[in-house]
C-alpha positions as CSV (number, residue, x, y, z in Angstrom):
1,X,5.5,-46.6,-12.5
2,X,4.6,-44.5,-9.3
3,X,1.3,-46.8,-9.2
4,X,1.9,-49.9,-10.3
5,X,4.4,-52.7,-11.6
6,X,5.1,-54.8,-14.0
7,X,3.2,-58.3,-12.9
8,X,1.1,-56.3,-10.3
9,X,-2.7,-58.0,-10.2
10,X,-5.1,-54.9,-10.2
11,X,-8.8,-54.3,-10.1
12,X,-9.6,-51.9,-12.7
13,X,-13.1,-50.7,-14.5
14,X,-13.5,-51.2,-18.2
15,X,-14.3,-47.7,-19.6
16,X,-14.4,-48.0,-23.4
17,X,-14.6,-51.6,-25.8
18,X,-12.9,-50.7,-29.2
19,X,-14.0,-54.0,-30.8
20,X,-12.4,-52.6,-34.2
21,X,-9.0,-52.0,-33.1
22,X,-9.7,-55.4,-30.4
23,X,-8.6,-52.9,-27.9
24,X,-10.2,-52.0,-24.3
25,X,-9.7,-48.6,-21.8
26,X,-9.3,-49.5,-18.2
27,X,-9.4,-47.2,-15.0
28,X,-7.7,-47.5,-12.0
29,X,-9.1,-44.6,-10.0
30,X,-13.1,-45.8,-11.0
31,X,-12.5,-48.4,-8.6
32,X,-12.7,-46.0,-5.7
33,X,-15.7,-43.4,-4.9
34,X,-14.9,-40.1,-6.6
35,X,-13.4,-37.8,-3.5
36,X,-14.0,-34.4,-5.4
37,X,-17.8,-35.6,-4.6
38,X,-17.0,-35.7,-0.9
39,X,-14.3,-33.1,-0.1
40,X,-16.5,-30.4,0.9
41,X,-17.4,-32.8,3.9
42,X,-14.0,-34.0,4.7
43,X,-13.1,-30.2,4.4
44,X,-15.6,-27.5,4.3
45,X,-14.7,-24.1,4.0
46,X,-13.2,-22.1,6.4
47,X,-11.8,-25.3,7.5
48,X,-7.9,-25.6,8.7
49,X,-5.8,-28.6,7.3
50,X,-2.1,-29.0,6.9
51,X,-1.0,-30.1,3.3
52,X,2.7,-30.0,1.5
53,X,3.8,-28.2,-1.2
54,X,3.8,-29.3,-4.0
55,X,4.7,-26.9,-7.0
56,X,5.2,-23.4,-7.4
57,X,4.1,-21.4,-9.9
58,X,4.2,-17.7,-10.8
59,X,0.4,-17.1,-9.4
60,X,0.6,-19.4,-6.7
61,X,1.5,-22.6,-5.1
62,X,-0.4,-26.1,-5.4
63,X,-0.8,-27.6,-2.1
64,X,-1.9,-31.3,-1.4
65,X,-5.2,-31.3,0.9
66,X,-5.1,-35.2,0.6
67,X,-2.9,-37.7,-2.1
68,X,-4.1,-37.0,-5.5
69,X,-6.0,-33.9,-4.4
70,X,-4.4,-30.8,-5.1
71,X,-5.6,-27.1,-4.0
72,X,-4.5,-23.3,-5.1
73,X,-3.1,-20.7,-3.0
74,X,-3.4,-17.9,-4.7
75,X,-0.4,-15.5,-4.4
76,X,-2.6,-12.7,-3.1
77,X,-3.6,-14.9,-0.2
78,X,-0.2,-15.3,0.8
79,X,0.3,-12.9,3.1
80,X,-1.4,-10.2,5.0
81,X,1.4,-7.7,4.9
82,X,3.3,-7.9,2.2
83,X,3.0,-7.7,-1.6
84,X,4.4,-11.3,-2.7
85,X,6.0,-11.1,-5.5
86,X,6.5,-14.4,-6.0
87,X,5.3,-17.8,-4.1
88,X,8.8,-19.2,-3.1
89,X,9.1,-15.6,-0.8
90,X,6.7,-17.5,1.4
91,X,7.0,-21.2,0.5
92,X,9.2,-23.6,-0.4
93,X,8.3,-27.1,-3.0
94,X,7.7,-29.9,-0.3
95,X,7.5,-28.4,3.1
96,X,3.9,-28.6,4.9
97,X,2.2,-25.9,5.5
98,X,-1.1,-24.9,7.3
99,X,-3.8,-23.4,5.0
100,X,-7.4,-22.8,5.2
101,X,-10.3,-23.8,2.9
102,X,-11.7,-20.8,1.3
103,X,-13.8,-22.5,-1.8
104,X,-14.4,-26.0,-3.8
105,X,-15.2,-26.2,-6.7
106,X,-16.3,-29.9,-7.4
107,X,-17.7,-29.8,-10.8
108,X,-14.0,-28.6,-12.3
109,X,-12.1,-30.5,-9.6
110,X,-10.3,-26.7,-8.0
111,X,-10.4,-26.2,-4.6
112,X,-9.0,-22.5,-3.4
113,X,-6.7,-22.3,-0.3
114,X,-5.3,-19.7,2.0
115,X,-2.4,-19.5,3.5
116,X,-3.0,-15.9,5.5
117,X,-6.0,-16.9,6.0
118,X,-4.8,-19.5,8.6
119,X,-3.1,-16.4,11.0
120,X,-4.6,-13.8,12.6
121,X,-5.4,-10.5,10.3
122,X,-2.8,-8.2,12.1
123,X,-4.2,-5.0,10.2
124,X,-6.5,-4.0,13.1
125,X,-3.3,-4.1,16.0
126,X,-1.2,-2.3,13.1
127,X,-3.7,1.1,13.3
128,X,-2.4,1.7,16.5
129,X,1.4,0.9,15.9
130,X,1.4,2.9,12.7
131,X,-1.2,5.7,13.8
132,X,-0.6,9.0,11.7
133,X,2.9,11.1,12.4
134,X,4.2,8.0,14.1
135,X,7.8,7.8,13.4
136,X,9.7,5.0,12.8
137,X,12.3,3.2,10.3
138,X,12.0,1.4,7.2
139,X,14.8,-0.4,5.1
140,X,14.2,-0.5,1.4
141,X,13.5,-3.8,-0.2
142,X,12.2,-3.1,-3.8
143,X,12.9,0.1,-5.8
144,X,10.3,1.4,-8.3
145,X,10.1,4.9,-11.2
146,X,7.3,6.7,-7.9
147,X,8.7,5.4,-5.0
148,X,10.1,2.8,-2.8
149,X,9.0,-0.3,-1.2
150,X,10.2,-0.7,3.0
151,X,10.0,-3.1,5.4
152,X,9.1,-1.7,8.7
153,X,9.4,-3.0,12.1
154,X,7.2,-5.8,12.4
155,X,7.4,-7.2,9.1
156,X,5.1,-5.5,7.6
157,X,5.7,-3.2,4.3
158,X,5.1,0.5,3.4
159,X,5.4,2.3,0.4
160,X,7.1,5.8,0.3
161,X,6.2,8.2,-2.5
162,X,9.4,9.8,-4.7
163,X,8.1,13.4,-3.3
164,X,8.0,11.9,0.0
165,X,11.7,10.7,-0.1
166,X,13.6,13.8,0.9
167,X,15.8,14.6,-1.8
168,X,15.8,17.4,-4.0
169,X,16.5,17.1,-7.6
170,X,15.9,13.5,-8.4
171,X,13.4,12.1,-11.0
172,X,13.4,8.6,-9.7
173,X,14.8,7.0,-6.5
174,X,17.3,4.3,-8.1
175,X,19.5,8.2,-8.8
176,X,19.9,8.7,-4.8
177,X,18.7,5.0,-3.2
178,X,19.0,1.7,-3.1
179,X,18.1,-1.8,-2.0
180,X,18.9,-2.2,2.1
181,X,18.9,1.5,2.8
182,X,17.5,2.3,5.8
183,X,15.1,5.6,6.2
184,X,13.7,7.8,9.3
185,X,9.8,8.0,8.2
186,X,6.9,9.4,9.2
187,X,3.5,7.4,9.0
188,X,1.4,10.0,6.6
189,X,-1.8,7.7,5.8
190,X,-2.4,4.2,7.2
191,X,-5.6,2.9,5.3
192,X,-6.6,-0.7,7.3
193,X,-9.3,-1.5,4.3
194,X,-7.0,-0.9,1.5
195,X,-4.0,-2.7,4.2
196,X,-1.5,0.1,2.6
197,X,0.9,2.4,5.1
198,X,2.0,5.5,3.5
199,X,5.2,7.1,4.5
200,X,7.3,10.3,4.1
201,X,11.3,10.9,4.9
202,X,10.5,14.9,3.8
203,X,7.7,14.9,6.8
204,X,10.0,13.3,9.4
205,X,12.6,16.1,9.3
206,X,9.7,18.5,9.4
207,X,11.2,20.8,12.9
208,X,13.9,18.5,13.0
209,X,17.3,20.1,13.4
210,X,18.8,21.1,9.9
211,X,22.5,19.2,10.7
212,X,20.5,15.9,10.5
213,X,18.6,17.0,7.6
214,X,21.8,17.4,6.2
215,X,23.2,14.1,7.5
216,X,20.7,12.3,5.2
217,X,21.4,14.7,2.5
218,X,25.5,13.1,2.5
219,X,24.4,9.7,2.7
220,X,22.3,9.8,-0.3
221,X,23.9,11.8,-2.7
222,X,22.2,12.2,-6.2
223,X,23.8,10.1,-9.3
224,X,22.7,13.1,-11.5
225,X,24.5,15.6,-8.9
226,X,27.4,13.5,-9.4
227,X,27.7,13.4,-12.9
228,X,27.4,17.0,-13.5
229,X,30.1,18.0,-11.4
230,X,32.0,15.3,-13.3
231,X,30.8,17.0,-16.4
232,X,31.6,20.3,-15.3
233,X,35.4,19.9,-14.0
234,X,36.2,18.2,-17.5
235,X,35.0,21.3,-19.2
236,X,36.9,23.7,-16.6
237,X,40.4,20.9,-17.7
238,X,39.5,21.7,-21.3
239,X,39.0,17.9,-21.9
């Protein structure tokens, strides 16, 4: 019904004769040259093209190059900064979006898109903002069992070890952290080929004054601290 109507006159190719069952196969799209055998003129790779969203799936999101012609951008091509974790962070189901053509596969009708690809690679100006021991601020956005996810200025994401995070006594970060805090860091390693930045809390208050070690210390008390001193005063009661 998005093609045709009832009492349209088409021109259609005859695929299959069934002479048994009197019945014949007809194909719209015949009519018209293949454009899979084409595309890679129209749009060779490493060509820019603007096409809309049109699903979104787990692994990616389909994009229309041209109508009936749908390409994949794959999640990891996404973003240059960030670890998507899922397509509709970036994108959203019919707005248009600029991509680039990174490969076409015309014998199985795929054609793979990027999305980063289509911006500059920032990685290269990042070395210099987030040289070793530079100090800076991250606020947590994702919370893991070895460390926590930030998002540092400039939209770009870090990841800070559990050892790195500064507080004593905790065996993951959800007992002391959560989503939104905001952290003093230090870079520790900023790897451009791997595009990872490493950062530490326990390195930033290395020869910083000890009240503002201890500042931190109150704003992030540990869950486990908590509860044994809960524990503890019930036992003193007798309860």
């Amino acid at each position: 019904s998005k093609v045709v109507a009832i009492g349209d006159i088409v021109e259609a190719v005859v695929l299959n004769v069934d002479a048994k069952n009197e019945k014949l196969a007809l194909g719209l799209k015949q009519v018209e040259p293949d454009p899979w055998l084409t595309l890679s003129q129209r749009h060779p790779v490493g060509s820019k093209l603007v096409g809309r969203v049109r699903n979104l799936t787990s692994f990616g999101a389909f994009v229309e190059v041209e109508e009936g012609i749908d390409g994949l951008v794959h999640i990891s091509d996404m973003s240059w900064t960030k670890r998507v974790q899922h397509p509709s962070e970036v994108m959203k189901k019919g707005e248009k979006v600029e991509v680039v053509v990174l490969d076409i596969d015309q014998e199985n009708r795929r054609a793979s898109l990027g999305y980063k690809q289509a911006q500059e690679n920032p990685w290269p100006e990042l070395a210099g903002k987030y040289a070793k021991n530079v100090e800076t601020k991250g606020v947590i956005t994702r919370i893991y069992e070895k460390g926590v996810v930030v998002n540092l200025p400039g939209d770009v994401e870090g990841f800070v070890p559990l050892a790195h995070l500064g507080r004593p006594g905790i065996k993951k970060p959800s007992e002391a952290f959560k989503v939104k805090d905001e952290l003093p860091l230090r870079i520790v390693e900023f790897d451009t080929e791997e595009r990872k930045i490493i950062l530490s809390v326990r390195e930033y208050f290395e020869g910083k004054e000890k009240e503002l070690l201890d500042k931190y210390l109150a704003q992030h008390p540990s869950k486990m601290v908590k509860m044994r001193d809960v524990v503890e005063k019930s036992a003193s009661k007798g309860e």
